[in-house]
C-alpha positions in Angstrom: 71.6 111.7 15.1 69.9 112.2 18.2 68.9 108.9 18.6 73.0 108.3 18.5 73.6 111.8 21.1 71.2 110.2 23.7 72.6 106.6 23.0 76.0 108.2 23.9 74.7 110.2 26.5 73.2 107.6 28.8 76.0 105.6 27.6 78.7 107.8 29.3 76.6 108.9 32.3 76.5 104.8 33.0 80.3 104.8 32.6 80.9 107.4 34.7 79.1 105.9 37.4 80.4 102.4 37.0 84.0 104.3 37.7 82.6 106.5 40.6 81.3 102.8 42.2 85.2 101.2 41.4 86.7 104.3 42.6 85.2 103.8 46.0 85.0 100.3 46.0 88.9 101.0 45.5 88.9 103.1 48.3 87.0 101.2 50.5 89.2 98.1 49.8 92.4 100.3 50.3 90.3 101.4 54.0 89.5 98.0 55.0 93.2 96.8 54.4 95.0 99.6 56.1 92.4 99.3 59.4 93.2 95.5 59.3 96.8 96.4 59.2 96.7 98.6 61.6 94.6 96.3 63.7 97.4 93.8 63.4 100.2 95.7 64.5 98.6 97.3 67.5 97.8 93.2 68.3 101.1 92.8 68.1 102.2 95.5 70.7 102.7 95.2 74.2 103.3 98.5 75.3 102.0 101.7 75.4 104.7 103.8 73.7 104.7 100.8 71.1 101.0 101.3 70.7 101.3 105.1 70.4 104.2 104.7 68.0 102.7 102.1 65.5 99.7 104.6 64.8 101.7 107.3 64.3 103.2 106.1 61.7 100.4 104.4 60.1 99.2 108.1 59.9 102.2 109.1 58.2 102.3 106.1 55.9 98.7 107.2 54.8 99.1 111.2 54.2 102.8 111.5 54.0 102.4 114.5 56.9 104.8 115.1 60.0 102.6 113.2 63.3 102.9 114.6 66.9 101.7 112.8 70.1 100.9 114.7 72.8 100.3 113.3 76.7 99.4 115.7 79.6 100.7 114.2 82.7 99.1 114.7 86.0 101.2 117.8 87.1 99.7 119.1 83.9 103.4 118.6 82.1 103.2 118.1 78.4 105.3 115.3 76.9 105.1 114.7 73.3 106.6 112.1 70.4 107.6 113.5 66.9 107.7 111.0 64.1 108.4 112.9 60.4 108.0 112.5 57.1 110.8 113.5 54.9 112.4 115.6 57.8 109.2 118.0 57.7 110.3 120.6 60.2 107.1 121.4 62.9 106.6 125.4 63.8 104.7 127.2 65.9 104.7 124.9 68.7 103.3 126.7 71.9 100.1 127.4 69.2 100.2 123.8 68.8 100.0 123.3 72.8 97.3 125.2 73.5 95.3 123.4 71.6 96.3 120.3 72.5 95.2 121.6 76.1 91.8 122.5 74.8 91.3 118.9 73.0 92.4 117.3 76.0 90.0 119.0 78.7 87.0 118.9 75.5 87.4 115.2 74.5 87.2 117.0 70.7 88.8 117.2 67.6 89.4 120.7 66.3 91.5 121.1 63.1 93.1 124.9 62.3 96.4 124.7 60.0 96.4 121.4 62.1 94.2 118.5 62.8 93.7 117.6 66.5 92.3 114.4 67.4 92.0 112.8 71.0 93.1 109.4 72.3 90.2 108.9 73.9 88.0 106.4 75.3 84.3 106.2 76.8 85.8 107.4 79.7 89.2 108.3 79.8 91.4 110.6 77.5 94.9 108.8 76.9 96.5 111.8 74.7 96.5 114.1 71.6 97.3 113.1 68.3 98.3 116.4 65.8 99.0 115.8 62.5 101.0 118.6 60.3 98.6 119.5 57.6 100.1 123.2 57.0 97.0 124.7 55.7 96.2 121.1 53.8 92.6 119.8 53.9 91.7 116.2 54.3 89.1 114.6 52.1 85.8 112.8 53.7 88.1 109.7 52.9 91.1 110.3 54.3 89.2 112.1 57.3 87.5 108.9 57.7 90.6 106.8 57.6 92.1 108.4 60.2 89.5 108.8 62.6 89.3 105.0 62.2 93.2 104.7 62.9 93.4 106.8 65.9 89.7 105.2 67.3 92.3 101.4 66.8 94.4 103.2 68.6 92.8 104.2 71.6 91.0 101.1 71.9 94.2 99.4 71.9 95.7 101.9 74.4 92.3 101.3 76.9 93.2 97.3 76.3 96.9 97.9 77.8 95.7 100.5 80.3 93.2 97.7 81.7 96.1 95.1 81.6 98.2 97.0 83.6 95.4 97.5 85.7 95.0 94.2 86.3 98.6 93.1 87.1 98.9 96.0 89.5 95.8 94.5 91.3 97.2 90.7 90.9 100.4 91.6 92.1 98.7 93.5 95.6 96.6 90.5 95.9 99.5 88.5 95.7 101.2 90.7 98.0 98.3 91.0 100.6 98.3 86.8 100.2 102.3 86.9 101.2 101.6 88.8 104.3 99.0 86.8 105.7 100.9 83.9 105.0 103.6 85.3 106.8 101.7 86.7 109.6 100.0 83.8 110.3 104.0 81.4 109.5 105.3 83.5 112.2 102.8 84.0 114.8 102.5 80.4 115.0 105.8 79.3 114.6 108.0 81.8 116.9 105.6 81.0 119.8 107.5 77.6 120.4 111.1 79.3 119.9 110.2 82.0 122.5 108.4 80.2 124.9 111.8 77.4 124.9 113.9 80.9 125.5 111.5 82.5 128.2 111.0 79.3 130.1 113.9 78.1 130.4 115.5 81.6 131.3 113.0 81.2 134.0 114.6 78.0 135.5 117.9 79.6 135.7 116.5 82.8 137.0 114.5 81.0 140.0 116.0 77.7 140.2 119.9 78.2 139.6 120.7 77.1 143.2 119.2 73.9 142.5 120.7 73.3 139.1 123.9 71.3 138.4 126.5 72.5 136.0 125.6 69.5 133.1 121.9 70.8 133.8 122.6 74.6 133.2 124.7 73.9 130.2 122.0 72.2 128.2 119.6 75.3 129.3 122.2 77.6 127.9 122.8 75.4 124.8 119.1 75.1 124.2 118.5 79.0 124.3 121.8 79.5 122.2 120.2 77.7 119.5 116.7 79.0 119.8 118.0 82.1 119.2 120.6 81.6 116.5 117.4 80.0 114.8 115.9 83.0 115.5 118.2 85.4 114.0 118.5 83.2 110.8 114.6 83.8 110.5 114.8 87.0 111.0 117.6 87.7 108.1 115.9 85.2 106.2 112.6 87.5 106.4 114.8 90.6 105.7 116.2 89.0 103.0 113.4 87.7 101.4 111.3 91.5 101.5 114.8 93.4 100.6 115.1 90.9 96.6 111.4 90.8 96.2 110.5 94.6 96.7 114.0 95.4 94.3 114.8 97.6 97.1 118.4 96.2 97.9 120.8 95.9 95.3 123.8 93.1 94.6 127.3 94.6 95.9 129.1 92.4 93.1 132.7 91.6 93.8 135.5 89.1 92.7 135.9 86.4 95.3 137.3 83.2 95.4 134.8 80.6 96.0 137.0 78.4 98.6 137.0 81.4 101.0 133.4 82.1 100.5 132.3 78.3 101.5 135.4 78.0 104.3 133.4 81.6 105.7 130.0 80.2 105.2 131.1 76.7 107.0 132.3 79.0 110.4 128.6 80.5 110.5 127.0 76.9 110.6 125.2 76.0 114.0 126.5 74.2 116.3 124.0 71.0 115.5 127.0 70.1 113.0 129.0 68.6 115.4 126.3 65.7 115.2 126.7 65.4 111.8 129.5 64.6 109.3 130.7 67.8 107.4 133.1 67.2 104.2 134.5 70.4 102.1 135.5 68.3 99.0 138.6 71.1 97.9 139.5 70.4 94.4 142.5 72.8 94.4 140.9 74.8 91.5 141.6 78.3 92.0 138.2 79.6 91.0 137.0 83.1 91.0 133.3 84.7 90.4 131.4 88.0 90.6 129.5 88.0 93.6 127.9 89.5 96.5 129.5 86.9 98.6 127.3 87.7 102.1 124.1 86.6 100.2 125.6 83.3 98.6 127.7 82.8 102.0 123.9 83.0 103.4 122.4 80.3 100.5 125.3 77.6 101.6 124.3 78.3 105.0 120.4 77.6 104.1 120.6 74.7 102.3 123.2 72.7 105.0 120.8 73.9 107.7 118.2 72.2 106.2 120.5 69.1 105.3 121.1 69.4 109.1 117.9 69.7 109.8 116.1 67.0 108.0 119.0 64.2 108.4 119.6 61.9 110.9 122.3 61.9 113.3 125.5 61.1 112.0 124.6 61.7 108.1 127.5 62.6 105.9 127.1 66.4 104.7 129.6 67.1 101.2 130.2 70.2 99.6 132.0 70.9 96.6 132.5 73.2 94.0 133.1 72.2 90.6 134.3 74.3 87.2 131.5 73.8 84.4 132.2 75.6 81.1 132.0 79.3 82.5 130.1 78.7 85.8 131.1 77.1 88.6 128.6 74.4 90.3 128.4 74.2 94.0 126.9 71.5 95.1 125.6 70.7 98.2 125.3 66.6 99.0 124.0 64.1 102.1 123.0 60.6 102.9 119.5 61.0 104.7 116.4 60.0 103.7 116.0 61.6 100.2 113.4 63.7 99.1 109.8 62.7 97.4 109.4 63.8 93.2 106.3 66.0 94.7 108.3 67.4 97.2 110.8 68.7 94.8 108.4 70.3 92.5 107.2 73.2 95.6 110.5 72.7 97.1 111.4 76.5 96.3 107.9 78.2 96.8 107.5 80.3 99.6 106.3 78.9 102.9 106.5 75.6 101.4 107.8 73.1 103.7 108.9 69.5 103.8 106.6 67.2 106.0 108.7 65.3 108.4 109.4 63.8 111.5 112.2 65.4 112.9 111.7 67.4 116.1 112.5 70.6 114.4 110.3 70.1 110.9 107.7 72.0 112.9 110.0 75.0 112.7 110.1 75.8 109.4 108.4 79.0 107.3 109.4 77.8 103.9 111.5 80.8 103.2 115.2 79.5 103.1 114.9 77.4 100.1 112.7 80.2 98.4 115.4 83.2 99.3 118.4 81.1 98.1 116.0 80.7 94.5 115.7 84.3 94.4 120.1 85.3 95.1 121.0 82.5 92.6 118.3 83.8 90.0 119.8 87.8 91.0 123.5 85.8 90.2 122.3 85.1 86.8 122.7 81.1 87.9 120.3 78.2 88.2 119.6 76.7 91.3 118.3 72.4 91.2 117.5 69.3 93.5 117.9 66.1 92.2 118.7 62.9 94.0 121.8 61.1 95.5 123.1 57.3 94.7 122.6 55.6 96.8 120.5 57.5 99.4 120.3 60.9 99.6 119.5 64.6 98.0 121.9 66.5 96.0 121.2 70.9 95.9 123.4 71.9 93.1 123.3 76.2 92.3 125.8 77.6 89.6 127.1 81.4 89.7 128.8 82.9 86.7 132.8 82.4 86.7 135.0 85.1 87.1 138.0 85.2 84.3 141.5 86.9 85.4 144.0 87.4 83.3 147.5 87.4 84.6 149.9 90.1 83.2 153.7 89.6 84.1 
C-alpha cells in the first residue's frame, strides 16, 4: 500500500506538471500567433488612424473589453477613438482623462478600474491606450500579451511617423530644387527678352528722327512680341505654382468645345501668320465640363510650341474628335518631328527640346509641364506620338459633357 500511495503520488505530481508545461506551451503558442497577427496587420497599414485602429481591436479580440484611444494634440486638446465590445457603455470619462493626462506627461502605465498604457516610443509619446476592465484584473499572461500588442503598435506608429517625416523633407527638397531651377531658368533666360525690349525702346527714344516707317514698325513688332512672350511666361509661372501648391481650384463649367478652340485660336501670336493654321470642324456639337481659361491656355501652349519649333510655312491642324465619353483634341503639324528620347521628358518641368530655331533658347520647360498638370486636374490624358509622314501629333482628352434635351 504505500509503495502504491507514493507510486501514485509522484505519478500525479508528474502529470500535473506535464499539463502546467502544455498549458503554457498553449499559451505561449496562442501569444506567438496573435503577435504575428498583429504584426501582420499593422504591415499591412498605411496610416496612422489605420494603425491605431487595427490594435484596438486586436485588444478587444483578446479580452472581449471596450478599447479607448486617446491623443493629446499640441493645444493640449484631447481627441479619442472608441471601439466596443458588445456595445459596452464607457462611464466616468473626465476620471478617465485625467489619467490619460498623467500617462501622457509620465510615459507610464497606471491601471485603477482601468488599464492605461502609453503609445510610446524611445522618444516620443504617440497616445494613450485605456482599456475598460471595470474593476477586472488581467493575468501575468494577458498583461503580457498586451503590453506586447500595444509595444507592435507603437513601433508601427514611430515607422509611419518617420515616413511622413521623410516625404515632408523629400517633398521640400524637391521644392527648394524647383526654385533654383527656376531662379536660375529665369534669370538667364528673361535677360535676352528684356534687353530686346530696353534696347530697342532706346533706338526709338534717341534715334526716331532718323528711323523710317518700315524700320520703326519692325522695332514695334519686335517688342510686341517680346512682351507677349513675356506675359505667357509669366502666366505660365503663375499657373504652374497656383496647380502644384493646390492653392487654385478648377471653376468647372459646361462649354462647347468649338468655342473654346475658336477663343483659344484669337489669343495665338502673331508668328501664325507665317505658318499654316487649319481648325478641322467636324460639326459635332460637343460639350464638356471644364474650366475653359486653363484648357483655352493648354491649346495655346502646345501651338506655340508647334510655332515655335516648325519651320516657316508648316501646316498647323487642330481637331477635336468624340471617343466613347471623352472627346480628343488633338493638336497636329508637318515639321521636323520629335526624337523617342525627347518624348519621354517632354512633360517634365524645365525640360526643353534642343533645337535650332532662333527662339529654342527661350524656353523654361514649363508650357508642356503646366498643360500635363490642367489635363491631369480634367481627369484626361495628355500624349505625343508621331505624324505620317513628318511631323508630331499632341493629342489631350477631357471628359464629355452629356445633355439631355427635354421638349
Amino acid at each position: 500500500f504505500a509503495i502504491m500511495l507514493i507510486a501514485a503520488f509522484i505519478t500525479s505530481t508528474l502529470a500535473i506538471r506535464i499539463k502546467q508545461q502544455a498549458k503554457q506551451s498553449a499559451q505561449h503558442a496562442y501569444r506567438t500567433k496573435v503577435l504575428l497577427e498583429t504584426n501582420r496587420l499593422l504591415q499591412k497599414e498605411k496610416s496612422i488612424a489605420g494603425i491605431k485602429e487595427t490594435a484596438a481591436k486586436q485588444i478587444v479580440k483578446l479580452l472581449n473589453k471596450s478599447v479607448m484611444i486617446y491623443q493629446i494634440t499640441e493645444n493640449d486638446t484631447i481627441l479619442h477613438e472608441v471601439f466596443h465590445h458588445n456595445n459596452m457603455t464607457v462611464h466616468d470619462c473626465d476620471e478617465i482623462e485625467t489619467n490619460v493626462h498623467w500617462v501622457y506627461q509620465n510615459n507610464k502605465t497606471y491601471q485603477a478600474k482601468n488599464y492605461y498604457l502609453p503609445l510610446a516610443s524611445t522618444n516620443d509619446v504617440y497616445g494613450v491606450v485605456v482599456i475598460i476592465l471595470e474593476d477586472v484584473i488581467l493575468d501575468a499572461f494577458e498583461n503580457n500579451l498586451v503590453l506586447s500588442i500595444v509595444g507592435e503598435c507603437a513601433l508601427a506608429l514611430e515607422k509611419e511617423f518617420f515616413n511622413q517625416k521623410k516625404e515632408e523633407a523629400a517633398i521640400e527638397a524637391k521644392n527648394e530644387r524647383l526654385r533654383a531651377n527656376l531662379l536660375r531658368s529665369i534669370s538667364h533666360d528673361l535677360r535676352t527678352p528684356l534687353t530686346s525690349i530696353s534696347g530697342n525702346a532706346s533706338v526709338l527714344i534717341n534715334e526716331s528722327k532718323n528711323l523710317d516707317d518700315e524700320k520703326k514698325q519692325q522695332l514695334y513688332e519686335v517688342i510686341y512680341d517680346d512682351s507677349l512672350w513675356l506675359i505667357n511666361l509669366v502666366e505660365n509661372l503663375l499657373s504652374v505654382t497656383r496647380l502644384e501648391d493646390s492653392t487654385v481650384s478648377l471653376h468647372l463649367e459646361t462649354e462647347l468645345i468649338e468655342e473654346v478652340i475658336n477663343e483659344a485660336l484669337n489669343h495665338i501670336s502673331r508668328r501664325i501668320e507665317q505658318h499654316h493654321l487649319v481648325f478641322i470642324n467636324n460639326d459635332e456639337f460637343i460639350l464638356a465640363k471644364i474650366d475653359a481659361r486653363l484648357i483655352i491656355q493648354v491649346i495655346i501652349n502646345i501651338i506655340d510650341n508647334a510655332i515655335k519649333y516648325t519651320p516657316v510655312g508648316s501646316t498647323i491642324e487642330i481637331e477635336a474628335i468624340k471617343k466613347d465619353h471623352f472627346v480628343e483634341i488633338q493638336i497636329r503639324d508637318n515639321g521636323p518631328g520629335i526624337s523617342d528620347s525627347d518624348k519621354e521628358k517632354l512633360f517634365e518641368m524645365f525640360y526643353t527640346v534642343k533645337h535650332n530655331t532662333s527662339d529654342a533658347r527661350r524656353g523654361l520647360g514649363l508650357g508642356l509641364a503646366l498643360c500635363k498638370t490642367i489635363i491631369t486636374a480634367h481627369n484626361g490624358t495628355i500624349t505625343v506620338t508621331d505624324n505620317h509622314p513628318k511631323g508630331t501629333i499632341f493629342s489631350f482628352t477631357l471628359p464629355i459633357e452629356e445633355v439631355e434635351i427635354h421638349e
